[in-house]
C-alpha atoms as an extended CHARMM CRD file, in Angstrom:
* protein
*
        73  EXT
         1         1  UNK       CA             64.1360000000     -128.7130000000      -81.6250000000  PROA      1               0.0000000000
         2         2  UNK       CA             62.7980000000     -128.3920000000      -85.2290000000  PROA      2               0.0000000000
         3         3  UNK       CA             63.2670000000     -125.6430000000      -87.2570000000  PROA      3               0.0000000000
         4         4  UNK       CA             59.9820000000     -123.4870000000      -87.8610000000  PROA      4               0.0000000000
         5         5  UNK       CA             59.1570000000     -122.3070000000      -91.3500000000  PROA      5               0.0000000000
         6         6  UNK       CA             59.3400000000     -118.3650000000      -90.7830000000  PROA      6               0.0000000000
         7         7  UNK       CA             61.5480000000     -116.0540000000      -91.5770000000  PROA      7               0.0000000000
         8         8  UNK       CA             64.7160000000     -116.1990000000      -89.8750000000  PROA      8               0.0000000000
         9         9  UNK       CA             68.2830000000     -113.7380000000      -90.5070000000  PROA      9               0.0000000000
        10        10  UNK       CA             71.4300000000     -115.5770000000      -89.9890000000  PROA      10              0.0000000000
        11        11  UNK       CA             74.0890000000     -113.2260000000      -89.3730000000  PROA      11              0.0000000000
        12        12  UNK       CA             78.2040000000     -114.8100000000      -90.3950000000  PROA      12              0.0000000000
        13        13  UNK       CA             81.0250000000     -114.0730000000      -89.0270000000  PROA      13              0.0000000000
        14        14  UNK       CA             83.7030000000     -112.8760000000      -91.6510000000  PROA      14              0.0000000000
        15        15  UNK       CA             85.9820000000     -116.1780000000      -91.4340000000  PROA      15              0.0000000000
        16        16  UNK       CA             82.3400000000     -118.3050000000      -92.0550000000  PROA      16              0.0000000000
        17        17  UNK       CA             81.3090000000     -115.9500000000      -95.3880000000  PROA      17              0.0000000000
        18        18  UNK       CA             85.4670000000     -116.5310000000      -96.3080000000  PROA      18              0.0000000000
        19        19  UNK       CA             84.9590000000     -120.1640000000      -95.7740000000  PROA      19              0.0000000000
        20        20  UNK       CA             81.4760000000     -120.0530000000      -97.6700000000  PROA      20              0.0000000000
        21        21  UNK       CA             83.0030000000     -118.4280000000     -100.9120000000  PROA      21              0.0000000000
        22        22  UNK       CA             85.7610000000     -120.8200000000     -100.4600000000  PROA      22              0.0000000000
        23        23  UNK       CA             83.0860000000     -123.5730000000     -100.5140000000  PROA      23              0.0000000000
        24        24  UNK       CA             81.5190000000     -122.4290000000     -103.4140000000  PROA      24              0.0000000000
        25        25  UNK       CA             84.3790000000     -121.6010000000     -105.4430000000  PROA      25              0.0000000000
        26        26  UNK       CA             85.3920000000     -125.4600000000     -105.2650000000  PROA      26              0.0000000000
        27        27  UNK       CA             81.9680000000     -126.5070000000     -105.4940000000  PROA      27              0.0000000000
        28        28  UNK       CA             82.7820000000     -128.6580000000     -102.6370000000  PROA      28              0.0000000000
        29        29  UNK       CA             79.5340000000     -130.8540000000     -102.2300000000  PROA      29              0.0000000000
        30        30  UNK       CA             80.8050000000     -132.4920000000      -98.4590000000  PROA      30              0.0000000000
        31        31  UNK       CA             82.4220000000     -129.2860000000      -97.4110000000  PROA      31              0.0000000000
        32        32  UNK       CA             78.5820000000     -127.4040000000      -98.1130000000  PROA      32              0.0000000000
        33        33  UNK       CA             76.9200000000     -130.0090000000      -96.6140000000  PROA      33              0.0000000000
        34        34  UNK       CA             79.0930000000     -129.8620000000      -93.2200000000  PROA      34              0.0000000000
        35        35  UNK       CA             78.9810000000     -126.1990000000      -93.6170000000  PROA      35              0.0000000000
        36        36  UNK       CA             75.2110000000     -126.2030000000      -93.4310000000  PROA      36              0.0000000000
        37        37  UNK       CA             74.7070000000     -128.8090000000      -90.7030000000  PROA      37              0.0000000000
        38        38  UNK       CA             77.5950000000     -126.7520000000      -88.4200000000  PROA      38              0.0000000000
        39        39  UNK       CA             77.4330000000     -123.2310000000      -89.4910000000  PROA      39              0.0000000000
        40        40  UNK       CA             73.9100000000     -122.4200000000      -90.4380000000  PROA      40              0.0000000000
        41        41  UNK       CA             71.6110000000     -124.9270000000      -89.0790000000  PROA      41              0.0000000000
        42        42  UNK       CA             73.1600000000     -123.5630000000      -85.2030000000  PROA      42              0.0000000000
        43        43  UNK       CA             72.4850000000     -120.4550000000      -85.8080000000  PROA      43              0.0000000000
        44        44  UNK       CA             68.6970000000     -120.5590000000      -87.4290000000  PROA      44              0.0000000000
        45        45  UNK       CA             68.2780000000     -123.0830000000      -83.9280000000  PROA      45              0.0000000000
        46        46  UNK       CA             69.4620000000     -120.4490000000      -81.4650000000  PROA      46              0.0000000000
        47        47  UNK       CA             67.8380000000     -117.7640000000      -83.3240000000  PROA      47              0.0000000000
        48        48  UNK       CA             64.9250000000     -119.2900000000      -83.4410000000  PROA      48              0.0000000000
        49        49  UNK       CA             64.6400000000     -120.4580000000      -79.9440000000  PROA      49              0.0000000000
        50        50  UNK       CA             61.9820000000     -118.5190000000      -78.1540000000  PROA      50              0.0000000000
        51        51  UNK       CA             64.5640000000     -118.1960000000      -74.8570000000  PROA      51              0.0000000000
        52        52  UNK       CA             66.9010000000     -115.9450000000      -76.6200000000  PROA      52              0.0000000000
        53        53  UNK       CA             64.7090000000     -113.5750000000      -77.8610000000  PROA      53              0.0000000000
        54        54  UNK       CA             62.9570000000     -110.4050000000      -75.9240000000  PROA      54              0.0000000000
        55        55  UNK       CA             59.2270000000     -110.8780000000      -75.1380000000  PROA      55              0.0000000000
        56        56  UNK       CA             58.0690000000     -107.8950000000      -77.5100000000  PROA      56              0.0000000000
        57        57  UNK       CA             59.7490000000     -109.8190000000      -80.2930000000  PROA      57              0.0000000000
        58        58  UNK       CA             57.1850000000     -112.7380000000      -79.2070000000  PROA      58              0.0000000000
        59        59  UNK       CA             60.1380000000     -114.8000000000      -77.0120000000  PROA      59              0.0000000000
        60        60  UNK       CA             59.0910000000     -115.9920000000      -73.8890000000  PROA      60              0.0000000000
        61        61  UNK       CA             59.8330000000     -114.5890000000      -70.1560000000  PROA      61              0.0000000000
        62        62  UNK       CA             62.0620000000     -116.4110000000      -67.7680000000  PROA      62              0.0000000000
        63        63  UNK       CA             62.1080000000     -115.6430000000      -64.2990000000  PROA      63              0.0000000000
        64        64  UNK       CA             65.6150000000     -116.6550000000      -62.9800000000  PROA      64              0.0000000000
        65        65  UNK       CA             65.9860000000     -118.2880000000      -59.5820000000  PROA      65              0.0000000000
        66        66  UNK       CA             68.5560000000     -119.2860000000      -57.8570000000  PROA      66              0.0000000000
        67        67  UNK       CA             68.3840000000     -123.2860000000      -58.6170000000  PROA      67              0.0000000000
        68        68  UNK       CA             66.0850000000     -123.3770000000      -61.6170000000  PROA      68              0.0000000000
        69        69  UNK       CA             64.4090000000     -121.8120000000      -64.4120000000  PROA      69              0.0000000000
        70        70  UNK       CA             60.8690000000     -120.9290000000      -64.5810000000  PROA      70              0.0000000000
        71        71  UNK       CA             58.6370000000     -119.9450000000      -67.4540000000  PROA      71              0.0000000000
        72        72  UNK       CA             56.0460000000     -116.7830000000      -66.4890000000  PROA      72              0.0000000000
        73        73  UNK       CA             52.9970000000     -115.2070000000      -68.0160000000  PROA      73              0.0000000000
């Protein structure tokens, strides 16, 4: 999934912003960089997939069946 260029909040746990201060106090270049790809980049995926959100925030409507999933107007 590819990230879509909208606006997108990207809540952090208290241990991540720790570990993000950290990062930037050592001006660890690596440690960002895997800090982006694990932390960050997760989170702005889930958040933006349309499955997690409600429909009235424009996500889509699942009907859940036993067995499978199905999309619905």
């Amino acid at each position: 999934m590819s990230l879509r260029p909208e606006n997108t909040a990207v809540p952090l746990e208290p241990e991540e912003l720790i570990s993000l201060q950290e990062i930037l106090m050592d001006g660890d270049g690596q440690a960002a960089l895997e800090f982006l790809r694990k932390v960050i980049a997760e989170k702005v995926r889930h958040r933006q997939d349309d499955s997690h959100r409600p429909p009235f925030e424009g996500g889509i409507r699942i009907e859940r069946t036993p067995g499978f999933f199905r999309k619905t107007d």
